[in-house]
SESERO-884270 format. One line per field, with one value per residue (C-alpha): x, y, z; chain. Coordinates in steps of 0.001 Angstrom, whole numbers, always signed. Layout:
BEGIN
xx = X  ...
yy = Y  ...
zz = Z  ...
kette = A  ...
***
This chain:
BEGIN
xx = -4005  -7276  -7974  -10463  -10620  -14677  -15275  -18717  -19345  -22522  -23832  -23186  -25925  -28457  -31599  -32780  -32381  -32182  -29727  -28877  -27552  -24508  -22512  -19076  -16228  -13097  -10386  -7333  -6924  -4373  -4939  -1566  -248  +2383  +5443  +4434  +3848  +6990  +8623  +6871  +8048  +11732  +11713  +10673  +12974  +15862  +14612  +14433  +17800  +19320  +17393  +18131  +20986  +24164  +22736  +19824  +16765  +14445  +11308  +8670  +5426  +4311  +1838  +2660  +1851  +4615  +7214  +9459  +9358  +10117  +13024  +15165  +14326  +15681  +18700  +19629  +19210  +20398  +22984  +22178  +24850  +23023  +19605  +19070  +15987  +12828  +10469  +6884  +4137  +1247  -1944  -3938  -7486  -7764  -10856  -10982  -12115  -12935  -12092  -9769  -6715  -5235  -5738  -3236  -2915  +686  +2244  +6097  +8547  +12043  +14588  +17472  +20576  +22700  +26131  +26685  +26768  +23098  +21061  +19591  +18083  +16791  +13345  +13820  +11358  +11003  +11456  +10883  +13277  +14351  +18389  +19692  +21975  +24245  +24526  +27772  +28187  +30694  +30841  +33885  +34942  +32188  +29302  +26021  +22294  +20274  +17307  +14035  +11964  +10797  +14160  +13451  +16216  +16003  +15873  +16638  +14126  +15236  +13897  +16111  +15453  +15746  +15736  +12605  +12827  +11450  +8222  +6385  +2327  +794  -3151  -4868  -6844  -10432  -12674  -13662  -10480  -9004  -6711  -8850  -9638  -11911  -8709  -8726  -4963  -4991  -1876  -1766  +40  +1794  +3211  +5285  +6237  +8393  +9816  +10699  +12036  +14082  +15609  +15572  +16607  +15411  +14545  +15949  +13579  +11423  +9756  +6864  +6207  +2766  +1834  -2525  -3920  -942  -155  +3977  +3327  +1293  +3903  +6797  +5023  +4093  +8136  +9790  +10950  +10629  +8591  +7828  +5045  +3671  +569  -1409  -4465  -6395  -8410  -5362  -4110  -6829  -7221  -3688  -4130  -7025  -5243  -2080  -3713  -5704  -2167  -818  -3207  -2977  +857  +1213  +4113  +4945  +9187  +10892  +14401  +14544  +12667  +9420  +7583  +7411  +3838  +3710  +3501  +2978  +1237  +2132  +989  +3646  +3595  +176  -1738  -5542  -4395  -1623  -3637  -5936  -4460  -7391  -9698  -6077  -6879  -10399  -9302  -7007  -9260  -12034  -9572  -7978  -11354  -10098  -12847  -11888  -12045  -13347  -11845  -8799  -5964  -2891  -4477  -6552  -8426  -8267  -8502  -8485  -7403  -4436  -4083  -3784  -1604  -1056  +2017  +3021  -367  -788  +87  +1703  +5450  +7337  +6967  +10658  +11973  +11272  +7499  +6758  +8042  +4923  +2969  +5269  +5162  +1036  +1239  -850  +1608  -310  -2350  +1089  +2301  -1371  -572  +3071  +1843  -1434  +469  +3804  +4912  +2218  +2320  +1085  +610  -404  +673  +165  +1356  +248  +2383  +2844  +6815  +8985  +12856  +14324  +14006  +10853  +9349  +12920  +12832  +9444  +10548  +13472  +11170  +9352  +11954  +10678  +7855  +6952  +5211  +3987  +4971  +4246  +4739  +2034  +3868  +661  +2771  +4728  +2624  -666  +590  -2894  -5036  -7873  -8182  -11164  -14361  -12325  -14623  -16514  -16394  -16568  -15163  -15518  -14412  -17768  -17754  -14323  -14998  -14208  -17082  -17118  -20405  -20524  -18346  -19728  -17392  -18853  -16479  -18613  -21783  -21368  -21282  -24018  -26429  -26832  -27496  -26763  -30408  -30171  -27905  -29460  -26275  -22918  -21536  -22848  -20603  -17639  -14988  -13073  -11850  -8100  -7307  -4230  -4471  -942  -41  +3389  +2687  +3984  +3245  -280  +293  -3284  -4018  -7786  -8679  -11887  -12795  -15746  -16290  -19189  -22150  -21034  -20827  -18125  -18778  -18141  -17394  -14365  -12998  -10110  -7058  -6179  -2762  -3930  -2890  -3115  -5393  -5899  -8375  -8166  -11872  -11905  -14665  -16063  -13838  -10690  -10623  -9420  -10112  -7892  -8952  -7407  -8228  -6585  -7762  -7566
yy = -12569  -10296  -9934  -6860  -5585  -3291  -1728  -610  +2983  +4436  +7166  +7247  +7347  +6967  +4835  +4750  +2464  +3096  +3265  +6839  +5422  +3426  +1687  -458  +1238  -473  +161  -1193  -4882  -6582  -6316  -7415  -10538  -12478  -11276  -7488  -8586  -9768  -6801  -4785  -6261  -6726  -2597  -2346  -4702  -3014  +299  -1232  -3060  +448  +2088  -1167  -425  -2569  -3802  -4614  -7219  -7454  -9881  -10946  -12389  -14734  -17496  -20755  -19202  -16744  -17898  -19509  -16747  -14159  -16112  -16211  -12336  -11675  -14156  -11859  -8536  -9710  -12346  -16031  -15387  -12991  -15440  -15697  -17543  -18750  -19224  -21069  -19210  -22318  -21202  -24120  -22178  -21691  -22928  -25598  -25026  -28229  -30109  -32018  -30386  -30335  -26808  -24391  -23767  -21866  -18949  -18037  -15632  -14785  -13315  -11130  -9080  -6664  -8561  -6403  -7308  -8027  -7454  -10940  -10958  -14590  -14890  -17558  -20284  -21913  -25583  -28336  -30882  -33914  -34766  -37907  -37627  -40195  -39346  -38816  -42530  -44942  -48332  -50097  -47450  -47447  -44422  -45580  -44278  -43057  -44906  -44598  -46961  -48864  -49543  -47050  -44594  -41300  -37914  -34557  -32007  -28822  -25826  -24184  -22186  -22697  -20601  -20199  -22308  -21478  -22588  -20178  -21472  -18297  -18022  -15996  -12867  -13695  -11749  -10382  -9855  -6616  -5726  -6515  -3588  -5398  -4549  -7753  -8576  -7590  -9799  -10729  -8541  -11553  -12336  -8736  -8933  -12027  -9905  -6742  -8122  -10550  -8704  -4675  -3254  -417  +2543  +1291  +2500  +102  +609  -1290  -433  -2177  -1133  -2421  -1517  -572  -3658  -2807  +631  -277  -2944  -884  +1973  -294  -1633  +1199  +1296  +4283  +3783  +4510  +2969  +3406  +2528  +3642  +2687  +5883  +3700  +1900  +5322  +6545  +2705  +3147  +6587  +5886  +2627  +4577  +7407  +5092  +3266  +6587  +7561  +4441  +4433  +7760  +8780  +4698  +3936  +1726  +2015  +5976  +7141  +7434  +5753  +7005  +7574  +11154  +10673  +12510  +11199  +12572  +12925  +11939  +11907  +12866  +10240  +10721  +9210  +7048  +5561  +3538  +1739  +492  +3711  +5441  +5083  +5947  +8925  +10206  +9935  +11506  +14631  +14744  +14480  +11316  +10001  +6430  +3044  +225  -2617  -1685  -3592  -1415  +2918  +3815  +6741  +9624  +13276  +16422  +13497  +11754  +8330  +8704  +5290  +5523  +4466  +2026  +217  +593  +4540  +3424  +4699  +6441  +5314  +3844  +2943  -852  -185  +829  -2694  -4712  -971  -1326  -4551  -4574  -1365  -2247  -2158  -2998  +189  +1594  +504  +1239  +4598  +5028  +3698  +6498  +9478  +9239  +12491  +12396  +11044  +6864  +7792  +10670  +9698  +11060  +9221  +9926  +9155  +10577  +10920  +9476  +8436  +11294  +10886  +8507  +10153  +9525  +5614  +5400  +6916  +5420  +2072  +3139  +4518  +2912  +5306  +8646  +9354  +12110  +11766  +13675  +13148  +14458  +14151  +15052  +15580  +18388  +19332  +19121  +19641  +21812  +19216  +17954  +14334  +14831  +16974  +19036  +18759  +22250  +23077  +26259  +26703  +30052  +31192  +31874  +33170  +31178  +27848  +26795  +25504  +23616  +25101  +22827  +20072  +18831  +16026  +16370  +13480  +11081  +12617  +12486  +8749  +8560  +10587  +13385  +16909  +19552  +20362  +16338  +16223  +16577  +16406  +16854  +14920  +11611  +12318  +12509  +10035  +12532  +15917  +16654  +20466  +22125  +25323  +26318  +25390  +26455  +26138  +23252  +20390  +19569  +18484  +18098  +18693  +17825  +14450  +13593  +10075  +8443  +4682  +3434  +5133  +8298  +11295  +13860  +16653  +19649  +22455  +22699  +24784  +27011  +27542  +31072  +31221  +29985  +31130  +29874  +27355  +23979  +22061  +18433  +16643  +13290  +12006  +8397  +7521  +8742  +11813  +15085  +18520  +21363  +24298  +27191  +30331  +32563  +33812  +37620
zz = -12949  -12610  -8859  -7468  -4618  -3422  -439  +523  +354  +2290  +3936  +8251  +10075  +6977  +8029  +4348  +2229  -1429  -4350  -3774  -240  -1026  -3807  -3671  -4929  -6806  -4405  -6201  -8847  -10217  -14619  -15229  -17135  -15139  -17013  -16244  -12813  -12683  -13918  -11461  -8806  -9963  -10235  -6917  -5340  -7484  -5312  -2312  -1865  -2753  +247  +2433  +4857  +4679  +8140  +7477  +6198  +3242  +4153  +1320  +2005  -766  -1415  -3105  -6480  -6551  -4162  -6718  -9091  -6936  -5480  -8190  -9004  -5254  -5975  -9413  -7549  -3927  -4795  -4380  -1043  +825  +913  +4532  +5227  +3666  +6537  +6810  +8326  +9013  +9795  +10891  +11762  +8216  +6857  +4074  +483  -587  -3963  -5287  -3912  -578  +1127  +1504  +4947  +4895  +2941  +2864  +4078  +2253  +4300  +2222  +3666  +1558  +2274  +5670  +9096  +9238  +12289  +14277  +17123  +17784  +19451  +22115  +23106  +26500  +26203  +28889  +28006  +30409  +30750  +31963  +34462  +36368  +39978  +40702  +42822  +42152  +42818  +42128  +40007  +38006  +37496  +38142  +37326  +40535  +40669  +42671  +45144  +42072  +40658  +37575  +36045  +37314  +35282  +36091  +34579  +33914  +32126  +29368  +25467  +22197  +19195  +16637  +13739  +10639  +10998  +12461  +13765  +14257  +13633  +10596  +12310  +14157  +12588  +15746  +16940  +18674  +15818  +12678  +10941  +7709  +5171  +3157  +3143  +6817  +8216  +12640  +14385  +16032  +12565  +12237  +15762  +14606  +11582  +13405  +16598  +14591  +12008  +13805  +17029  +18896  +17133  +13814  +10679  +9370  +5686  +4152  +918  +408  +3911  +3306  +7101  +8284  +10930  +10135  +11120  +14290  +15288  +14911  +17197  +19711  +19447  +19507  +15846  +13402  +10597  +6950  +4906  +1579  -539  -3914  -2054  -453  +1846  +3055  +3444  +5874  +7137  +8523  +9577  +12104  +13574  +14201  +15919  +17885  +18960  +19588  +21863  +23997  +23713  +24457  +27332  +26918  +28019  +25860  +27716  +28327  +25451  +24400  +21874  +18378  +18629  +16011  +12576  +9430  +6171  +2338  -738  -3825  -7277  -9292  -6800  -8139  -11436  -10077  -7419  -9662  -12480  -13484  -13940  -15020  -18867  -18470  -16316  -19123  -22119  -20658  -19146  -22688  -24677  -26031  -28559  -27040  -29281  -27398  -29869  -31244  -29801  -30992  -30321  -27174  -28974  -31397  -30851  -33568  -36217  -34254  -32963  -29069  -27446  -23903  -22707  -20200  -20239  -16334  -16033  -13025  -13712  -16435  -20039  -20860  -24979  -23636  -23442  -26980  -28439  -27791  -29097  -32997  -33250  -33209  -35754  -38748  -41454  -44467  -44044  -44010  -47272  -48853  -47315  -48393  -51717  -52706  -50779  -50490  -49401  -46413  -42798  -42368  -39141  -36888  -33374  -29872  -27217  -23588  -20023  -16804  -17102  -19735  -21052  -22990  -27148  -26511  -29847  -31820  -30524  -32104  -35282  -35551  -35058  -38291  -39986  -43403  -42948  -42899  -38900  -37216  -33830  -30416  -26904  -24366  -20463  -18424  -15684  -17825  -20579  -19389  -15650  -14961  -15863  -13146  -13072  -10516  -9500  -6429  -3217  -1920  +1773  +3854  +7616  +10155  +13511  +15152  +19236  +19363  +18193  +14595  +12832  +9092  +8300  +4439  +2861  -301  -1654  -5492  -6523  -3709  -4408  -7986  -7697  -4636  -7336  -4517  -5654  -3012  -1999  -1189  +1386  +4789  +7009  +4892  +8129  +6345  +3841  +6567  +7189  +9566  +10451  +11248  +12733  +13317  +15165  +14788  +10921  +10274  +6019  +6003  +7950  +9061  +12528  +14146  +17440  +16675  +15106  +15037  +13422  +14711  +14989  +12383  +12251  +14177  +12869  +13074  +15906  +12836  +16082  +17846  +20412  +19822  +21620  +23146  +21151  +17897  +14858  +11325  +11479  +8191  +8467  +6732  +5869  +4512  +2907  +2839  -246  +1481  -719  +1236  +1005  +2686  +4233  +6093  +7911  +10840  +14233  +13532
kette = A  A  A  A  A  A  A  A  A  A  A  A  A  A  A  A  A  A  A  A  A  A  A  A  A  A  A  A  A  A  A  A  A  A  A  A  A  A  A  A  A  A  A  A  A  A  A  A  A  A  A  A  A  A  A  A  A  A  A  A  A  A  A  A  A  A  A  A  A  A  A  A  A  A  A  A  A  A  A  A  A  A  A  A  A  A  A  A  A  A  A  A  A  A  A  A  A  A  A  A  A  A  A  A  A  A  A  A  A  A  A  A  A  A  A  A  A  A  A  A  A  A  A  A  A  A  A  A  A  A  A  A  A  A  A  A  A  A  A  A  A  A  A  A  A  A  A  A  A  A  A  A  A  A  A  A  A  A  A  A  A  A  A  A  A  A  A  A  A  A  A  A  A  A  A  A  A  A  A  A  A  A  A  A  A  A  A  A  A  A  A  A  A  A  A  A  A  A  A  A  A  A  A  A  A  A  A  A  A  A  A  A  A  A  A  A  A  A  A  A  A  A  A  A  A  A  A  A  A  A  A  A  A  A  A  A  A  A  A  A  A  A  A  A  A  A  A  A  A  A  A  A  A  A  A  A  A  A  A  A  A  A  A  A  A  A  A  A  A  A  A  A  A  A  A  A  A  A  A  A  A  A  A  A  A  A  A  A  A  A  A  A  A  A  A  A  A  A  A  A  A  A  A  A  A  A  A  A  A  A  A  A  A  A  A  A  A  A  A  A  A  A  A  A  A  A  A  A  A  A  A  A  A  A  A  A  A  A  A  A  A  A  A  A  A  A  A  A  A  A  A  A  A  A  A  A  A  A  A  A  A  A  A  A  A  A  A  A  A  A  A  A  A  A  A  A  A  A  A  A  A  A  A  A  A  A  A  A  A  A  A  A  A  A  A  A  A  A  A  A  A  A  A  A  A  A  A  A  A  A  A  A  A  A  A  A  A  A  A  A  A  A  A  A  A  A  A  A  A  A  A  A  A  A  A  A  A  A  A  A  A  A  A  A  A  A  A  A  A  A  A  A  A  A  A  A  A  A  A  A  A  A  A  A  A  A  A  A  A  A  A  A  A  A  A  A  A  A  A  A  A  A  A  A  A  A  A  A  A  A  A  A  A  A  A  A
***
């Protein structure tokens, strides 16, 4: 499976038109094979049923492609017993693709409880439905139908309910609807309103751990649910951010029973994200921070530095290396260089071998040695996030900020990563503001939490304001400017 996903990057407010103006950056792909997709997912699902409460409901979204496989991986880790529901979601405004197949015009939803008392609320439907009824007559004993002037049976009409089924017709997004925000797994609002209200109650925590735009988070504000979402993309990250401020703003002081709305929210950053975030620069990332002389063909070692083979290991840097990973990495080993090696020096090294991950299983260099143990290996293990914990997998963004005649004012921000790629020099730049996605301030940062009571994100083609008035009382003040790749740079002063 190889699936990419660009967005268009380019400068606000920028009438001119040339290739120093804009450029489509990768935003996140899908490189693996189907068995390590697979295995991805069955690691994650492992996670989540462990944070699930014994309450409460796991719901997939799938396509026809996957919805089989991913079934029985939820039936191993769930128990074939606790499979609740697999629900159709039809989408008949879906446009046609032609061909010689018939078009998909429905994906799938499966429903999984931990074995608890699971939480159901049923979403009821109003149904018209017609009863016949015998008036209560009887002639000779006998009940008889009421009928009318024409000599026809009567009915009685009345109004009642009926559950949901589990086919649920609810539209794909208009493209100029209300909600879309031009994320391109963006799923209808109407769709998680079904989920949450079905399977949470109020103020219950709902988690979505592929969050995209962010339409679980925005649902469960406007429902009165807690929330928690998650996502290696940055621009899903700052997609999500805007749409939830936006809700909060609109929400704000809302009743749901006699509390408020969740409508605060706070946003982290986990792990070593600028390498995490994109598998598929990760590699390239790493040999070029390392000074990895990098080989383009070989199939089996990623590079060589200062006369060592370099292997990274897993192959998508996205989570610890583990003993299962180097298998496929021996078994690819040249071993008839080996033996010539073994053979014309035999009290020397075959192989010289650093191997590179963010994180790995205790004795990882022992497994591989004990792998080779017919020959005589140099092995060493490089855990960037231990090791080479100082290392700067990006060019850090420049910025300055200043309390002038009480207002705060960001006099610079010069995003080199962004510019770097936008071939802009400093002298270049006429208003760093084009470079500006948006500008968070909190006047009273506690050194912890950035809680902002500014947040400036313009729609489009405006430009952040860059001066901003400052309350009597404040004290230490951050300052939190994203840039147009969702890259952030932090800032703080104090009102002396």
């Amino acid at each position: 499976m190889w699936l990419n996903r660009y967005k268009k990057i380019k400068l606000k407010n920028n009438e001119v038109t040339n290739d120093r103006t804009a450029f489509e950056e990768k935003q996140y792909g899908d490189i693996w094979t189907n068995d390590e997709y697979l295995q991805f997912m069955f690691e994650r699902i492992v996670i989540i049923r462990e944070l699930l409460s014994s309450n409460g409901t796991c719901v997939i979204h799938l396509d026809s492609s996957k919805v089989h496989l991913l079934r029985c991986i939820f039936d191993e880790v769930f128990g074939k017993n606790n499979f609740k529901n697999e629900i159709i979601w039809f989408y008949e405004n879906k446009l046609g693709t032609g061909g010689n197949t018939i078009d998909s015009r429905h994906d799938t939803l499966l429903a999984y409880c931990k074995g608890g008392t699971q939480t159901y609320n049923a979403i009821l439907l109003p149904v018209k439905t017609i009863k016949q009824q015998p008036v209560t007559q009887k002639i000779d004993g006998k009940r008889v139908w009421l009928k009318d002037d024409q000599g026809k049976n009567l009915y009685q009409e009345s109004n009642s309910v009926r559950p949901l089924g589990d086919v649920w017709m609810i539209p794909i997004i208009n493209p100029v609807a209300n909600e879309r925000t031009g994320y391109p797994t963006q799923k209808p609002e109407a769709l998680l309103e079904n989920i949450i209200h079905t399977w949470t109650n109020l103020y219950d925590l709902v988690f979505d751990c592929f969050m995209g735009s962010g339409t679980t988070q925005s649902v469960a504000m406007k429902l009165g649910r807690r929330f928690l979402g998650a996502d290696i993309n940055l621009g899903a990250i700052e997609t999500t951010t805007k749409r939830l401020i936006k809700i909060a703003k609109e929400n704000k002081d809302t009743l749901i029973g006699d509390k408020t709305l969740y409508t605060s929210f706070e946003v982290y950053n986990v792990n070593n994200y600028d390498i995490f975030r994109n598998p598929l620069e990760a590699r390239k990332i790493l040999l070029e921070t390392l000074e990895v002389e990098p080989f383009e063909s070989s199939s089996v070692y990623d590079g060589e530095k200062d006369g060592r083979m370099v292997k990274i290991i897993p192959e998508n840097v996205n989570r610890i290396a583990s003993k299962a990973d180097i298998d496929g990495f021996i078994s690819n080993l040249p071993y008839k260089i080996f033996e010539r090696k073994k053979e014309e020096n035999p009290g020397e090294p075959v192989l010289k071998l650093t191997v590179v991950c963010m994180g790995h299983e205790a004795d990882l260099a022992a497994a591989i040695k004990q792998a080779l143990h017919n020959y005589k290996v140099d092995v060493e293990v490089m855990d960037v996030l231990t090791d080479r914990k100082d290392l700067q997998f990006k060019r850090e963004a420049e910025g300055e900020i200043a309390i002038e005649k009480g207002k705060l004012v960001v006099k610079s921000f010069y995003p080199l990563n962004l510019m770097q790629k936008l071939s802009l020099q400093k002298e270049n730049v006429d208003d760093w503001r084009q470079l500006v996605e948006s500008i968070k301030v909190d006047f009273f940062y506690d050194g912890a939490v950035l809680s902002p009571e500014v947040i400036d994100a313009p729609e489009k083609n405006e430009l952040v304001k860059g001066i901003y008035e400052i309350p009597k009382d404040a004290g230490k003040i951050k300052v939190k400017i994203t840039d147009l790749l969702s890259e952030s740079l932090e800032l703080e002063t104090e009102v002396k």
